[in-house]
N, C-alpha and C positions, 0 to 999 in steps of 0.2 A: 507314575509321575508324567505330567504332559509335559511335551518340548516345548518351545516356541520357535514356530517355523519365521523366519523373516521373510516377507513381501516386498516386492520396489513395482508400482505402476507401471506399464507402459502407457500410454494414451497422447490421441490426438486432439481430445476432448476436456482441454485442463486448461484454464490461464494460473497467470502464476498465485493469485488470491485463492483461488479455490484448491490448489494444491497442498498451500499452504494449512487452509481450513484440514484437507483431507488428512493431511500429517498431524495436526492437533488433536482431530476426533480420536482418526483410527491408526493414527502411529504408526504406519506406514508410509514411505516416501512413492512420490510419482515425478517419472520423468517422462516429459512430454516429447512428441515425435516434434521434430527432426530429431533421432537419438543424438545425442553429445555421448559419446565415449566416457570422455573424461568424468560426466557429473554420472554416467550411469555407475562408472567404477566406482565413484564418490559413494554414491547411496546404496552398492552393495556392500563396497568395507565397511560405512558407518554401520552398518544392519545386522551384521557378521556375526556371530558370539563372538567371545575375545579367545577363546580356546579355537577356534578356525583359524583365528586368521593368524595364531601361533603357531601353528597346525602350516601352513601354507609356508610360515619364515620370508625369506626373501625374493621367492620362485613370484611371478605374475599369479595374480588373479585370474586374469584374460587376458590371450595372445594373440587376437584378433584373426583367429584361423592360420598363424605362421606355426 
């Protein structure tokens, strides 16, 4: 049985239309540099399977190196 690995972009090469586009095609999310924290954390919980991110409970995702 294959998994399905979730993807999140990184790129400085993205306006917001064409990101758009690229999440309809191939269903993966891109977040474009300057990173935002907050949207990157967005687009790895939405991406998550739902057994992760039960898996994790209420402990952070990412602690920003603390």
């Amino acid at each position: 049985e294959l998994q399905r690995t979730p993807i999140v972009f990184l790129t400085a090469l993205v306006t917001k239309s064409e990101a758009e586009a690229g999440l309809r095609i191939q269903g993966h999310p891109f977040v474009a540099k300057p990173i935002n924290i907050p949207d990157l954390i967005k687009a790895i919980e939405e991406n998550l399977p739902a057994q992760a991110v039960a898996q994790v409970g209420n402990r952070p995702i990412l602690n920003n190196g603390e």
